[in-house]
Legacy VTK file of the C-alpha trace (Angstrom):
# vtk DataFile Version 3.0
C-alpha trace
ASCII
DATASET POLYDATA
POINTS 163 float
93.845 79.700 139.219
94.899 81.371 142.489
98.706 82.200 140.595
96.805 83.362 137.291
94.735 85.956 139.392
97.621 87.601 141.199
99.577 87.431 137.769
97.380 89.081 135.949
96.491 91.715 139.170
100.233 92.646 138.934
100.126 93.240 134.985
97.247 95.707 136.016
99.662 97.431 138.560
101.858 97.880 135.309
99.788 98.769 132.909
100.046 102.661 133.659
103.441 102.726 133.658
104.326 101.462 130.050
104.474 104.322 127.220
105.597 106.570 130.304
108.252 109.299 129.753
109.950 111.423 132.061
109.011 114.938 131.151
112.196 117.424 130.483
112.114 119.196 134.337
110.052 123.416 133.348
112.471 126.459 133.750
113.106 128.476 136.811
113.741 131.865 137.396
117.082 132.650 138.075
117.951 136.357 139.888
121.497 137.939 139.997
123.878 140.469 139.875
127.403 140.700 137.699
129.576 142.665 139.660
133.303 143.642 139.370
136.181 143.172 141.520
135.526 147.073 143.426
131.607 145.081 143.561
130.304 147.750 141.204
127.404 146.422 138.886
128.514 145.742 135.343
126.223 147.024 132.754
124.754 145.613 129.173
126.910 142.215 129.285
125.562 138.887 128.066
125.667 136.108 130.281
125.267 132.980 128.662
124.213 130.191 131.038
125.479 126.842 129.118
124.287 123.415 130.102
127.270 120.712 131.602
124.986 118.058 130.209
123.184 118.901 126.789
125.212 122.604 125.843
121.916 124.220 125.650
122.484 128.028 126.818
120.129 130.632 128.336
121.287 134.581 127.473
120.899 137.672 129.969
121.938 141.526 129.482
122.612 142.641 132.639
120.910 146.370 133.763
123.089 149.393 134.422
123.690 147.813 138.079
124.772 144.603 136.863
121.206 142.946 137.535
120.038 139.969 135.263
117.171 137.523 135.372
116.949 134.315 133.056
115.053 131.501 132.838
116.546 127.964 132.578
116.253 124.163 133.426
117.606 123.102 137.079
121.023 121.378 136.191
124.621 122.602 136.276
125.664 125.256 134.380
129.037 127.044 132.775
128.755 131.138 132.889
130.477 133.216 130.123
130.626 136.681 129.245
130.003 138.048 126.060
129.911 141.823 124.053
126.005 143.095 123.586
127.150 143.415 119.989
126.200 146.928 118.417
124.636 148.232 115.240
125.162 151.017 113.510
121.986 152.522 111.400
123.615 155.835 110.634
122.254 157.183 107.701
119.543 154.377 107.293
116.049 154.983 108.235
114.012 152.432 109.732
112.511 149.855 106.968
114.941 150.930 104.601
116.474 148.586 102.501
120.082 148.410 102.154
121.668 150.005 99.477
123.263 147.525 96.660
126.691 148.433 96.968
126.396 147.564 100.725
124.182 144.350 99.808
127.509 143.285 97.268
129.962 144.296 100.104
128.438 142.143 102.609
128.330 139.294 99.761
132.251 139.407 99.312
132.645 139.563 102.851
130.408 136.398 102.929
132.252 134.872 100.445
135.596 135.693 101.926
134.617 134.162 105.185
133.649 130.904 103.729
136.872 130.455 101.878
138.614 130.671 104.738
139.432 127.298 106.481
140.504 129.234 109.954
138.394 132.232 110.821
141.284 135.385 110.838
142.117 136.621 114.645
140.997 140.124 114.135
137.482 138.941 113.579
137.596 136.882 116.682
139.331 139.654 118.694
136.433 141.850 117.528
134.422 139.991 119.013
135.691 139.658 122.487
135.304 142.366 125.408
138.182 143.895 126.401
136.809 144.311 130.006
137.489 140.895 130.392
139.879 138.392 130.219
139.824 135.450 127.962
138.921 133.035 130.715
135.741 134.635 131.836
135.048 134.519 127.803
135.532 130.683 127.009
133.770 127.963 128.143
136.345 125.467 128.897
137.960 127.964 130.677
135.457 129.770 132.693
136.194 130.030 136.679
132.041 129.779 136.759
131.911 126.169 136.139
129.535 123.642 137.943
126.963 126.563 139.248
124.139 124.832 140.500
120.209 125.879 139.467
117.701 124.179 141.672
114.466 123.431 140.769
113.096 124.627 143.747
114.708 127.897 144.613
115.425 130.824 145.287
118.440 131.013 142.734
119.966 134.121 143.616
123.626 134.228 142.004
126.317 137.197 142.435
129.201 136.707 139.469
132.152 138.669 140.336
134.586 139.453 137.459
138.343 139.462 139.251
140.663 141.333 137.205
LINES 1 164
163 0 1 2 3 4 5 6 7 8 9 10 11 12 13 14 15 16 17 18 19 20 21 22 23 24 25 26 27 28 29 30 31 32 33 34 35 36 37 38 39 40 41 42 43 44 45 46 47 48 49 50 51 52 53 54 55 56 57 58 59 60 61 62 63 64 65 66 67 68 69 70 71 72 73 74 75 76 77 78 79 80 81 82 83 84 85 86 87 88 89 90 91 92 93 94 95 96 97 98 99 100 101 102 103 104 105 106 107 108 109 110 111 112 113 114 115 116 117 118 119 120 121 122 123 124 125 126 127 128 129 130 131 132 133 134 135 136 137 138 139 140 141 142 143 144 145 146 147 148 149 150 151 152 153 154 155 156 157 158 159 160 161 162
């Protein structure tokens, strides 16, 4: 009788803990500066902050003196630099539909692109910032691998581009 009662007094200690998950850690605030190499701030660049573990990615423009701010999970993190892409509305008012020819040349465009079994290298050097080198532009090949957000701050980071 003695045995059931401290068998069934440990089940009770148990009890609470079944169904329990570990709840995904909530974002912190993460403060910095991009910077480069004469340590001059580096204006209206995305920084994409991308996860080691899952690849999930938290974006920041940086000011005109290179500040950013983002919010993201504590883990380790891969930095890369991307263009803040930019649109042209010249000759298009706000809430203005596009015109059809332009609707029919984005279409072929569309088309064009998923023909293609290798995306052309003009489109991807369009893309990339010529203020940078290829390295701060890639993941695999970023030199801001394994940067470290704590859960419990302060993260204050300073990302210096070297030329």
């Amino acid at each position: 009788m003695r045995k059931l009662f401290f068998m069934c007094l440990f089940a009770s200690a148990l009890l609470p803990l079944v169904g329990c998950t570990a709840k995904p850690p909530q974002p912190v605030a993460v403060h910095g500066r991009l910077l480069d190499a004469k340590e001059q701030g580096l204006a209206n660049v995305i920084k994409r902050f991308v996860s080691a573990i899952d690849e999930q990615s938290a974006d920041s423009v940086t000011q005109k003196n290179g500040a950013f701010t983002l919010s993201c999970r504590p883990g380790v993190y891969r930095v890369i630099l991307m263009t803040v892409p930019t649109v042209s509305v010249q000759g298009m008012q706000l809430n203005q539909k596009p015109r059809p020819r332009v609707q029919a040349e984005e279409k072929k465009k569309e088309e064009e692109h998923k023909n293609a079994e290798i995306e052309p290298e003009e489109e991807k050097e369009k893309r990339k910032d010529e203020r940078f080198a290829d390295r701060y532009q890639d993941a695999a090949l970023t030199p801001w691998q394994n940067i470290e957000i704590k859960a419990k701050g302060p993260n204050e980071i300073t990302l210096v581009v070297a030329p």
